[in-house]
C-alpha positions in Angstrom: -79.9 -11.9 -5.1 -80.9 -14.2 -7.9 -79.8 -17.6 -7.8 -77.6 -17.4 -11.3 -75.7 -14.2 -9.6 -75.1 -16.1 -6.7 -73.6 -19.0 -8.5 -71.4 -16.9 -10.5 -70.4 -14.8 -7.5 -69.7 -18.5 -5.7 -67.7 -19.4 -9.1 -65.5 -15.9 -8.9 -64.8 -16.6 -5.4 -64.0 -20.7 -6.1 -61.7 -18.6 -9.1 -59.6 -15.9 -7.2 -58.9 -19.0 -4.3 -57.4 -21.1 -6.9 -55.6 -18.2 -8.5 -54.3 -17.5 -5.0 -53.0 -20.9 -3.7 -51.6 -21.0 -7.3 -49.6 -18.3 -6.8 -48.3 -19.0 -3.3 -47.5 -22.6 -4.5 -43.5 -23.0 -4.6 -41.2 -21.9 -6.7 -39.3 -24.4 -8.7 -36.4 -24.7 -11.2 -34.8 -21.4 -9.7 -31.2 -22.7 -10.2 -29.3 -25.8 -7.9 -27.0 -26.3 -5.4 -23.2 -25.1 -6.3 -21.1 -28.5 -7.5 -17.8 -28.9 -4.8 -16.1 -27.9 -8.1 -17.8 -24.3 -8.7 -17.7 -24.2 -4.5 -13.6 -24.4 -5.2 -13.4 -22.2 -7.3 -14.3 -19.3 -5.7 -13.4 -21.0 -2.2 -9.2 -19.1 -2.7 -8.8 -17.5 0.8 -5.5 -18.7 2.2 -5.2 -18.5 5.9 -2.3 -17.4 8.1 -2.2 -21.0 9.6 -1.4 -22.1 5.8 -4.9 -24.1 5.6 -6.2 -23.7 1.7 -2.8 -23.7 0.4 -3.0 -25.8 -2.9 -0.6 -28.4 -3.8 2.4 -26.8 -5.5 6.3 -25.2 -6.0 8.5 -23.2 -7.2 12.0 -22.7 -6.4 13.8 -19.4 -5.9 15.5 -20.1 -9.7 11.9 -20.7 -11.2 10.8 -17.4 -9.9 13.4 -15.0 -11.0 12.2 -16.1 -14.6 8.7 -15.4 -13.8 9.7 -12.1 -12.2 11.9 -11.1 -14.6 9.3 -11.8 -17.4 6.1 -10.3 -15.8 7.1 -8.4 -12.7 10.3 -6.4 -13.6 8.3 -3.9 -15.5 6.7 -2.4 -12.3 8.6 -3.1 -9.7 11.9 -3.3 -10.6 14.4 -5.9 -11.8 15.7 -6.0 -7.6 11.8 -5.1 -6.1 13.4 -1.6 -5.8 11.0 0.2 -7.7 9.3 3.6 -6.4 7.9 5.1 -9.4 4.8 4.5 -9.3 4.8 1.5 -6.4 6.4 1.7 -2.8 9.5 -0.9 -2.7 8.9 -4.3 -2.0 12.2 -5.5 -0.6 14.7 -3.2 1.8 14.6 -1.8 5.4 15.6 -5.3 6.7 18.6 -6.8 8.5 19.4 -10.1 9.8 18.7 -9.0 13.3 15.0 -8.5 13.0 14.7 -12.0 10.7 16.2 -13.2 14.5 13.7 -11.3 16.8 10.8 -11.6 14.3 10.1 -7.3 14.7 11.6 -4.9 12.0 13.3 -2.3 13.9 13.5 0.7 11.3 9.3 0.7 11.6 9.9 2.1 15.0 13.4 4.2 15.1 12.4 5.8 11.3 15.6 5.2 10.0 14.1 3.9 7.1 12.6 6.5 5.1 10.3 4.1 2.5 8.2 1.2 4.2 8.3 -1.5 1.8 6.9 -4.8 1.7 9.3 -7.1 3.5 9.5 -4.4 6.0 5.6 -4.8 7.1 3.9 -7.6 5.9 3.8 -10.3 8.8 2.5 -13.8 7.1 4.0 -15.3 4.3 0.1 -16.2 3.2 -0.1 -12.8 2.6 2.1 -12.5 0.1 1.4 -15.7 -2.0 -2.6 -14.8 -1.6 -2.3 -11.4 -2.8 0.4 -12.6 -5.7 -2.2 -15.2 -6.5 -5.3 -13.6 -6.7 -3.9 -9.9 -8.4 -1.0 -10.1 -10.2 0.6 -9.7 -12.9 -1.7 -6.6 -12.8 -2.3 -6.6 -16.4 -3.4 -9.9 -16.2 -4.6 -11.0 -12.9 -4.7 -14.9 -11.8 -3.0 -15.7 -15.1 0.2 -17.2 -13.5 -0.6 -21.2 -12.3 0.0 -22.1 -9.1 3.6 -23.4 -9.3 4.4 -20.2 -10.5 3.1 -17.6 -7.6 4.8 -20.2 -5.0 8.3 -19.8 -7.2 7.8 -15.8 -7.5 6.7 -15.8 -4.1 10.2 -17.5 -3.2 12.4 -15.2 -5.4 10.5 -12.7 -3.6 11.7 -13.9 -0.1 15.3 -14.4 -1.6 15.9 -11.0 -2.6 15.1 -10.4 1.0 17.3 -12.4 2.1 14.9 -14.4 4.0 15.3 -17.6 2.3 18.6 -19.0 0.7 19.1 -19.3 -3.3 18.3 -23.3 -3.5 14.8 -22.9 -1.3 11.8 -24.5 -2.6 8.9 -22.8 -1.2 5.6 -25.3 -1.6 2.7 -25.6 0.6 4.5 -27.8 3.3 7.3 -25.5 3.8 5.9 -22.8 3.9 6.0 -23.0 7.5 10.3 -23.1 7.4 9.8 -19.6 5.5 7.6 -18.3 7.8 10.0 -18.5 10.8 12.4 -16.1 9.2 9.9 -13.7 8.5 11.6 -10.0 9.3 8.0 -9.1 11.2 6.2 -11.8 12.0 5.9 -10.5 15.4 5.0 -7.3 14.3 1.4 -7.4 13.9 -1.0 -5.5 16.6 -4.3 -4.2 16.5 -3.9 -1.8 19.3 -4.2 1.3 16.9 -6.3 3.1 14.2 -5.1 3.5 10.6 -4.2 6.8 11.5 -2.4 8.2 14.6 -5.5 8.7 17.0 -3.6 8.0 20.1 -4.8 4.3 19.8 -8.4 5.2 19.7 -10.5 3.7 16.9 -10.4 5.1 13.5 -14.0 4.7 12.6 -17.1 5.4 15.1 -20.7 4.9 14.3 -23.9 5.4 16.6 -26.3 2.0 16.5 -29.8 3.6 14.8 -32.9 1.8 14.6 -35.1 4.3 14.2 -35.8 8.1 14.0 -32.1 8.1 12.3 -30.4 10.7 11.0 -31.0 11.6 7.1 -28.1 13.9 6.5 -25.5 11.3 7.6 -23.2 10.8 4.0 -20.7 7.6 3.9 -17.5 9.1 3.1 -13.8 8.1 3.3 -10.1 9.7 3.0 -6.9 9.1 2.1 -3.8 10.6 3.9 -1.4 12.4 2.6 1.0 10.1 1.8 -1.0 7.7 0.1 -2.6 10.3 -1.8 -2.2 9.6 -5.9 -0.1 6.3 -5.4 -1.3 5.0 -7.7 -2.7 7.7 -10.2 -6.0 9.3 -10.3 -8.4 7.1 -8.5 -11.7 8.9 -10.5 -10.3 7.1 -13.5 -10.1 3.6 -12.2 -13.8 3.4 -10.8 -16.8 1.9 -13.3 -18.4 5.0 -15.3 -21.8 3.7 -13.4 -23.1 3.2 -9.9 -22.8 6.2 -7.2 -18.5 5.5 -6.8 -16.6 7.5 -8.9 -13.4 7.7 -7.1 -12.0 10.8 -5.7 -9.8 13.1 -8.0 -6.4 12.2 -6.3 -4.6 14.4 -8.9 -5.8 17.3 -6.9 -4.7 18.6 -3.7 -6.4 16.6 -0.5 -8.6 19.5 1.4 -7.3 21.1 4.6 -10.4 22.0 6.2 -11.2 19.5 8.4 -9.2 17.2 10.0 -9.1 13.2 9.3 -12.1 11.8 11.1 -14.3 15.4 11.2 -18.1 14.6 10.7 -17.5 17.5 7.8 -18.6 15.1 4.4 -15.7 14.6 1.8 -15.5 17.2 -1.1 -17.5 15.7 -4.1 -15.2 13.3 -6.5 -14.7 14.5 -9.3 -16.4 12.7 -12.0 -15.0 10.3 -14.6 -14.7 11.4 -18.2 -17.2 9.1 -19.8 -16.0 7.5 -23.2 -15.5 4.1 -25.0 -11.8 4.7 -24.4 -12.3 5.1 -20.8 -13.9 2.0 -20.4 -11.7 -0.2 -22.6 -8.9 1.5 -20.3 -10.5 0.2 -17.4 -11.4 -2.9 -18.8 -8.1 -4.2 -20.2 -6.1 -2.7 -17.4 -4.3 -0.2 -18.7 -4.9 2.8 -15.6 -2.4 0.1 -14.0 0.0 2.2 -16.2 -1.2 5.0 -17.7 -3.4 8.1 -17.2 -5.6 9.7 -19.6 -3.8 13.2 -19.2 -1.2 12.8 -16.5 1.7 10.3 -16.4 1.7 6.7 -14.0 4.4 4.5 -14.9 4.1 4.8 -18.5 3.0 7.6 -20.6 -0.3 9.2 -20.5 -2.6 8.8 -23.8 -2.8 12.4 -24.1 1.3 12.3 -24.6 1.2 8.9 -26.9 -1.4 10.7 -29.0 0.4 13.9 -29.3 3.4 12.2 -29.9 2.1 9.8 -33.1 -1.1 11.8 -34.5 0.8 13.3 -36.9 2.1 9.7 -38.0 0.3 8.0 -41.1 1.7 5.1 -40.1 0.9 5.2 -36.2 -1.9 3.2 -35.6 0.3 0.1 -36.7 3.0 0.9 -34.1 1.0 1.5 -31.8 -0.8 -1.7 -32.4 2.3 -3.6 -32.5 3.8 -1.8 -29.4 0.5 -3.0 -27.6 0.3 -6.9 -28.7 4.5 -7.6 -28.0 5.4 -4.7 -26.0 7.9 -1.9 -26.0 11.0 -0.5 -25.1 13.2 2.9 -24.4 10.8 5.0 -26.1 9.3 6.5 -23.0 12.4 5.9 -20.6 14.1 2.8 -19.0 10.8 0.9 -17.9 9.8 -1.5 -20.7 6.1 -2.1 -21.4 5.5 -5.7 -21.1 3.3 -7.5 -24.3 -0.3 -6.9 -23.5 -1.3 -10.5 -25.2 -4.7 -10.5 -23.1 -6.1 -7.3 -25.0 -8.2 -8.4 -28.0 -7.5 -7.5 -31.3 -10.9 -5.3 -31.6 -10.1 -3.7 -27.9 -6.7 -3.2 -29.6 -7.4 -1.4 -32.4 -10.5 0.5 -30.6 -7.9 1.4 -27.9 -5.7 3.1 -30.6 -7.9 5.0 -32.8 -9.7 6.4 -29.5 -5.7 7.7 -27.8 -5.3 8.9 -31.9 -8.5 11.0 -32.2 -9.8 11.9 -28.5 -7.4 11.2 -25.5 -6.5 14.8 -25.3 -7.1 17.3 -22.5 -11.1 18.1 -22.7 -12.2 15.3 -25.3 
């Protein structure tokens, strides 16, 4: 080899190191550490033993306006509502706020299970109000508001008296009178399975089954609660949601092997998704009625109107009542104008069965 190959064979070696230790040299500028501001933020759990409760209140008299102005609609003006959503208050007497254990859970006297009946942690209930509702315009309400809806909550129970002031210290008062805070056990599946588990798996390493299929069901009377669950799922990504509108299969039994029936997929549209994304499968279907209407009917209804669209517009930004029955539809003020307008001319021209 002559000596000018070898020193430009040396030189391509000397090259592709450098090119090489170049590229395993460390990253940098990929981002920083989380402020204790942004870690706050999403840092919203609230445990049982009350620690990351904010600082806050609301009286029982402070909640009835806040239920009466965002949660009447869908559950009631008294939390008796079972349209749509299972009661939230009922099946309790002043004997189990004594023993701590709800007694028409086991002697099935009480024919609906509602809320107060079952949940056993006041937590709960102020976590789940906090991070979900009003469901058409979750974690909108400020923190002084979900502990006074949380109390007017507990005092249509009965569980804490009309001038209670429910904050993060006394919480703990409230949580003695809970009607089942004693009632919580893990010693049983989500179904009856004679207190086996509900859910077995096999630990795979390797050589692992390829036809195993992740799958899930609902029981019977959970099925459709809360309308057709293929609607509610995002229109990409293998979930879809099973058709919940149709009959539950009878084949196999809960916890067979035997893989679910396929969902049924989600009609695809701009409507759909502006449905999904504003919230609005909290209350209607496309073709089947929830708690309000479906679109199909609203169209049907006002296509033949030249002057619809405006009402509908204006039903949609400061809400609506006794056209569709007793339950008023709450303002929708968190719906943009161009979702607005989009969402009408689309329940106008195409929410009909097979657009």
């Amino acid at each position: 080899m002559s000596r000018s190959i070898k020193s430009a064979a040396a030189a391509l070696a000397l090259g592709l190191l450098a090119a090489a230790t170049q590229a395993a040299a460390p990253l940098t500028n990929l981002g920083r550490a989380a402020t204790p501001k942004e870690v706050a933020a999403w840092d919203i759990d609230v445990r049982p033993d009350f620690k990351g409760l904010p600082k806050g209140s609301g009286s029982v008299a402070a909640g009835m306006k806040v239920w009466e102005a965002k949660c009447a609609s869908c559950h009631g003006t008294f939390g008796e509502s079972n349209e749509v959503f299972t009661p939230l208050v009922g099946g309790i007497a002043a004997a189990d706020i004594q023993s701590g254990r709800v007694a028409s859970l086991t002697d099935g006297k009480q024919p609906h299970k509602t809320t107060l009946m079952k949940v056993a942690t006041v937590s709960t209930l102020w976590d789940y109000i906090n991070r979900a509702m009003p469901w058409t315009a979750p974690k909108s309400l400020t923190t002084d508001e979900v502990y006074a809806v949380t109390a007017y909550l507990l005092n249509m129970g009965e569980i804490v008296p009309d001038d209670f002031v429910l904050s993060d210290t006394t919480m703990a008062q409230a949580q003695q009178r809970m009607p089942n805070r004693n009632g919580m056990s893990t010693k049983h599946g989500m179904w009856d399975l004679r207190g086996k588990a509900d859910v077995a798996s096999i630990a795979c390493m390797k050589n692992c089954p390829v036809d195993e299929k992740i799958r899930s069901a609902l029981p019977e009377a959970s099925r459709n609660t809360h309308g057709n669950l293929a609607l509610q799922n995002r229109g990409f990504g293998p979930v879809r949601g099973v058709d919940t509108s149709l009959p539950a299969r009878t084949d196999r039994p809960h916890g067979s092997a035997t893989p679910a029936a396929p969902a049924a997929p989600a009609k695809s549209s701009a409507g759909l998704a502006l449905m999904q994304k504003n919230a609005c499968i909290a209350c209607h279907g496309v073709t089947t009625k929830v708690l309000g209407p479906s679109f199909a009917q609203v169209g049907t209804k006002y296509r033949a109107d030249p002057s619809a669209a405006g009402k509908l517009l204006d039903k949609i930004k400061n809400g609506s009542s006794g056209a569709w029955g007793p339950i008023p539809m709450p303002p929708q003020g968190h719906v943009k104008d161009e979702d607005a307008k989009a969402l009408v001319g689309w329940i106008l021209d195409s929410a009909a069965p097979g657009k």
